[in-house]
C-alpha positions as CSV (number, residue, x, y, z in Angstrom):
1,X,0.0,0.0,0.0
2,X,1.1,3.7,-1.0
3,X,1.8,5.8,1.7
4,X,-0.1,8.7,-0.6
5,X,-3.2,6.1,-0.5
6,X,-2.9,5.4,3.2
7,X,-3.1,9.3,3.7
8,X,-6.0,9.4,1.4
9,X,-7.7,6.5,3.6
10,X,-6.8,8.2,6.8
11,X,-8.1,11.4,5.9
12,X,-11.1,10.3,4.2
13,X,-12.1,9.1,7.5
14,X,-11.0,12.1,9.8
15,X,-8.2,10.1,11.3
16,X,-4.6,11.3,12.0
17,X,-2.3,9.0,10.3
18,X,-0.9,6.3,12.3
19,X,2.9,4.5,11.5
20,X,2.0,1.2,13.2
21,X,-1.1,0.7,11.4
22,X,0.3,1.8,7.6
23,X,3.5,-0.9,8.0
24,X,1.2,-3.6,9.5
25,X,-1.5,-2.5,6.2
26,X,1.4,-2.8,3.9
27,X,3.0,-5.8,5.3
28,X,-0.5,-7.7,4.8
29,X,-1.3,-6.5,1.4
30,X,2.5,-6.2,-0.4
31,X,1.1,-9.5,-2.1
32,X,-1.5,-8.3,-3.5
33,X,-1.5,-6.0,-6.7
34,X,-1.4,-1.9,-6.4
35,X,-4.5,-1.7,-8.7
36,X,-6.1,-4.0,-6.5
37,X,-5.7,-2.7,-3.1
38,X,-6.2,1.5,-4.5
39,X,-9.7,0.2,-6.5
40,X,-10.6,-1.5,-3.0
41,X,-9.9,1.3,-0.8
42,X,-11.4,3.9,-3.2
43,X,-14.7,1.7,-3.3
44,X,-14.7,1.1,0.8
45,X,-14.1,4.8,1.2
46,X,-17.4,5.2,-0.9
47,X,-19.3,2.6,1.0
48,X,-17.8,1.9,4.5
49,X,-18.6,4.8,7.6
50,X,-15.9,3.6,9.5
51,X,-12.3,3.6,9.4
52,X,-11.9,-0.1,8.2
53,X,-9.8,-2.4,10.1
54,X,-7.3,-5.0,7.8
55,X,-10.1,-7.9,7.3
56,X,-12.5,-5.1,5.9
57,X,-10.2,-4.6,3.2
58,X,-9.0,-7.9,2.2
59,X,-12.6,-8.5,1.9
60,X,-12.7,-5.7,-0.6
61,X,-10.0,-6.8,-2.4
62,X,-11.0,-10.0,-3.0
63,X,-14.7,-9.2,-4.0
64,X,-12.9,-7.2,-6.7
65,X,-13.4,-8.4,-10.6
66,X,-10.7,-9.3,-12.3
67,X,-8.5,-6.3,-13.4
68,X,-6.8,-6.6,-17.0
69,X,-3.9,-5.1,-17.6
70,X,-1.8,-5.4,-20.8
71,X,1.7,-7.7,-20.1
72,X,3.5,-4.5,-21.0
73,X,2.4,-2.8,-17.8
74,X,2.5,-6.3,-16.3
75,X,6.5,-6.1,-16.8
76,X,6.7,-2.2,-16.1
77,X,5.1,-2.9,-12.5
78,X,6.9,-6.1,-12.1
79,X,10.4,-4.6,-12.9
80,X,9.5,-1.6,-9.8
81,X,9.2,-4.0,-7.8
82,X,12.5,-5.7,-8.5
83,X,10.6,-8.9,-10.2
84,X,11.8,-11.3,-12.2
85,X,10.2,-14.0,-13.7
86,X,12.2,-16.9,-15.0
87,X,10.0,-17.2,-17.7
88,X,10.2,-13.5,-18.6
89,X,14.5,-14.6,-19.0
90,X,13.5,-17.1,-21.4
91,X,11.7,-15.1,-23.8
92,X,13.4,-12.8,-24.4
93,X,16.2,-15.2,-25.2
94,X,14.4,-16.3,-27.9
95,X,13.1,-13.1,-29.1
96,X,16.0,-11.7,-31.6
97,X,17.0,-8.3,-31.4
98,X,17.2,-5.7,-34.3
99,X,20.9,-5.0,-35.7
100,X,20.1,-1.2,-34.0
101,X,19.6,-2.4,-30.7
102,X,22.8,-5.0,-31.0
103,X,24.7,-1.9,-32.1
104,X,23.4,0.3,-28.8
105,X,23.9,-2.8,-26.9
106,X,27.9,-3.0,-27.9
107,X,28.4,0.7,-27.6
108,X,26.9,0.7,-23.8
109,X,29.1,-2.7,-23.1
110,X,32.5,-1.1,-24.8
111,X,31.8,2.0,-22.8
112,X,31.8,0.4,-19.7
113,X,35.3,-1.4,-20.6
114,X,37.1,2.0,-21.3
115,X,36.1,2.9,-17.7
């Protein structure tokens, strides 16, 4: 969970953010998916009176519907994190690259040698 949407929750409800409660929030939800946990707590803020407590919102989350999202982003959000799939590795071994990007490729590695 984003400490901006944590903030957004806390103040949506009148309540002074708290440090204990955001790091034991994002430790329980860090598995599940940004887009996931912000749709949740938008629709909760909608729908909820009260502050809601950890269960409230895993609840929320996994009501949700499916979320698509293309396997570009999937790899943009994936790499933020520091993800790496091995089968990600694997394609892209056996994708070739262009004679450009081969070019760029040796001028970055030569460049690093002369340092």
């Amino acid at each position: 969970m984003k400490i901006e949407l944590f903030n957004k929750l806390c103040t949506n409800y009148n309540k002074t953010p708290n440090e204990e409660i955001y790091l034991l929030f994002n430790e329980a939800l860090k598995d599940y998916d940004e887009l996931y946990v912000e749709k949740a707590i938008n629709l909760l803020m909608v729908k909820e009176k009260f502050f809601p407590n950890l269960a409230t919102i895993m609840d929320y989350i996994q009501g949700l519907d499916e979320i698509i999202v293309s396997e570009e982003e999937k790899i943009k959000r994936w790499n933020k994190k520091g993800i790496r799939p091995k089968w990600l590795d694997e394609r892209i071994k056996k994708e070739p690259i262009s004679k450009e990007e081969h070019n760029e490729l040796k001028k970055i590695i030569e460049s690093y040698k002369e340092e």
